[in-house]
N, C-alpha and C positions, 0 to 999 in steps of 0.2 A: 328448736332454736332456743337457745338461753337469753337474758334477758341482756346482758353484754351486748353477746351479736345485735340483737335487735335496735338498741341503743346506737352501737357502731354503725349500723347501716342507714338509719335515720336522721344520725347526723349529717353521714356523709350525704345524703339528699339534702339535708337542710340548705347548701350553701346553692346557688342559683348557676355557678357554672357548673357543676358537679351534676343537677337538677338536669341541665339542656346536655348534660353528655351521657347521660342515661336514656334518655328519652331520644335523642338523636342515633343510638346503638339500637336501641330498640325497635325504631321507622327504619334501619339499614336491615335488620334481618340476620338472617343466618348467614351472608356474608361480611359481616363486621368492615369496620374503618381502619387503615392506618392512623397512628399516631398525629400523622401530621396534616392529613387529612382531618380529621377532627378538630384539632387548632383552626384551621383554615377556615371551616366552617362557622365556625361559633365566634371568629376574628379574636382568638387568646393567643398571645405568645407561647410558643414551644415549651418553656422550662416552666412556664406555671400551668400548660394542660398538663407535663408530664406530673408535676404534684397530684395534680387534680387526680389523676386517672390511676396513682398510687393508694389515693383514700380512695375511690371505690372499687380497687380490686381488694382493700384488705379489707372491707366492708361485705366480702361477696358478691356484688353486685357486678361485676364487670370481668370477663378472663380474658387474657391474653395468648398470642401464638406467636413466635418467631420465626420471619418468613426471609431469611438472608439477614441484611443490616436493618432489615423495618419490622417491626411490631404491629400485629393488627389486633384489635379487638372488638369484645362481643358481649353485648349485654348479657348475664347470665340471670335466666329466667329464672331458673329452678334458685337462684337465691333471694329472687324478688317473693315466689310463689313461698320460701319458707317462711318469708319475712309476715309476705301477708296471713299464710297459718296461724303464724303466732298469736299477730294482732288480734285474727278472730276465734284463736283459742274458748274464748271465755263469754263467745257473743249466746246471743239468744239462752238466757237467764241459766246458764250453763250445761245447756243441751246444744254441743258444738254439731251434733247431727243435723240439725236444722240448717247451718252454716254449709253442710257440704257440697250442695249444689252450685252453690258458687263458688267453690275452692276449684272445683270438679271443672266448671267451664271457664274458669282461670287457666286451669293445665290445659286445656284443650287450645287457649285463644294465641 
């Protein structure tokens, strides 16, 4: 991951509804939420979750599927899991080896 993306995807956390709709895809599982379903949940009007859910799919963090006229989506791990690589790129005084264990039961969790 480049430092962009990583940046990108961080922000897109930074803001608190963006925060509970990742983390709300993520407690759903592998059967993701409708669109509006998600508004509902988190009680945000429709045209500001659809923002919302635009910064974190162009963050990586979120994909979508078109099921008829409705949209579901799905926390996408593998770009949380690149995100966190990044971060701990440079851990333990630059022997990322030491870090692997925990990347390793990241991909598993």
């Amino acid at each position: 991951m480049e430092k962009a993306a990583a940046l990108e995807a961080l922000s897109a956390l930074s803001q608190e509804t963006r925060l509970d709709v990742f983390r709300l895809l993520v407690r759903a599982g592998p059967e993701g939420l409708y669109a509006g379903e998600i508004a509902a949940r988190l009680d945000v009007r429709q045209n500001t979750m659809s923002t919302n859910l635009a910064v974190l799919a162009r963050a990586g963090l979120i994909r979508s599927q078109r099921e008829g006229r409705s949209v579901r989506y799905f926390a996408d791990l593998d770009g949380m899991r690149r995100l966190l690589a990044y971060l701990m790129e440079d851990c333990c005084r630059g022997r990322p080896e030491t870090c692997r264990p925990l990347l390793e039961e990241l991909a598993c969790a």
